[in-house]
N, C-alpha and C positions, 0 to 999 in steps of 0.2 A: 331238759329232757336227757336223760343217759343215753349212753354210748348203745346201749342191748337194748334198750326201750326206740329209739332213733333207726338201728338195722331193721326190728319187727317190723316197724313204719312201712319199710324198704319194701318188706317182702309178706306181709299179712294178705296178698289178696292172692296172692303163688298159695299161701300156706291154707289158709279159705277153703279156697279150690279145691286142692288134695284132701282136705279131710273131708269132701264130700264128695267128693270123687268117685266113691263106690259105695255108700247108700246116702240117703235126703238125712240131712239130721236138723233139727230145731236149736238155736242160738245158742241154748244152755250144754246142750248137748255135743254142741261144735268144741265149746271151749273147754269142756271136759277131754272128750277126744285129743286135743291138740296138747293141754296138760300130759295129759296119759301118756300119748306115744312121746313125748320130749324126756320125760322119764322126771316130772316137774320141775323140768327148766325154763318153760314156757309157759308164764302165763298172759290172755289175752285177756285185756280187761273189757269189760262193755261199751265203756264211750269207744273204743275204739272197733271192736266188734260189728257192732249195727250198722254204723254208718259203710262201712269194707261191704256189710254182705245188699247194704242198699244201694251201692256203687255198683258194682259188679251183676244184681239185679239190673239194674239202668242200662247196664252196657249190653246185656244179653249171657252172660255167662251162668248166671243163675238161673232157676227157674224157683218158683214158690208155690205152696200150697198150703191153706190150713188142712190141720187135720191134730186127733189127740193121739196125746203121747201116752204112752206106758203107766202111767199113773193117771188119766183119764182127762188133763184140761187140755185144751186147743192151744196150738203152739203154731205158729209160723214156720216148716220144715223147707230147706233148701237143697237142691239137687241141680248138681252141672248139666248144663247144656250141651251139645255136639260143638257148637262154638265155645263153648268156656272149655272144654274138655283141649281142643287145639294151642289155646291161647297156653293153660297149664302146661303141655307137653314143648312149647318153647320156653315159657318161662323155667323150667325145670331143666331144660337142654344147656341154658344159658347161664342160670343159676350154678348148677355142675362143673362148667367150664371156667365160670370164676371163683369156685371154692378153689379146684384146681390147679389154679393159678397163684392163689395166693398161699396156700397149703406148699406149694415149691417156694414161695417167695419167703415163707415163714422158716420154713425151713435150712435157708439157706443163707440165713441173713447170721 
């Protein structure tokens, strides 16, 4: 596994979270999102995708529904919970704090 492939590991269900954060999106449409804003630095591959957003379903942080997408087939669409919505705002608290910390360590080294 790399080094960049190993970190996503790390932090894919932080990163999940937030790109649905503010509206439901369906799988294909997660990983396009998360491409798009990385500015194509990021990309999530599917084995690793589905099983994050069936984790995170299990836990309560997601919630699902079918319904069709913009091009008309049924898609499985995910949307944060008031609990997944908590769990993001520490994971991103905490997150912050140690870019933070090592952004000073990088820098200073």
């Amino acid at each position: 596994m790399s080094r960049k492939a190993a970190l996503l590991q790390g932090t894919l269900d932080m990163l999940v979270m937030r790109a649905v954060a503010d509206e439901a999106l369906h799988g294909y449409a997660l990983v396009h999102r998360l491409k798009l804003i990385s500015g194509g630095r990021l990309e999530v591959p599917q084995g690793s995708l589905y099983p994050a957003l069936h984790r995170l379903e299990n836990q309560g942080m997601l919630r699902s529904e079918w319904r069709a997408t913009p091009s008309g087939r049924d898609a499985k669409f995910y949307r944060l919970t008031a609990r997944g919505r908590k769990r993001l705002e520490s994971e991103m608290d905490e997150w912050r704090e140690l870019s933070q910390a090592i952004a000073l360590i990088l820098g200073n080294a």
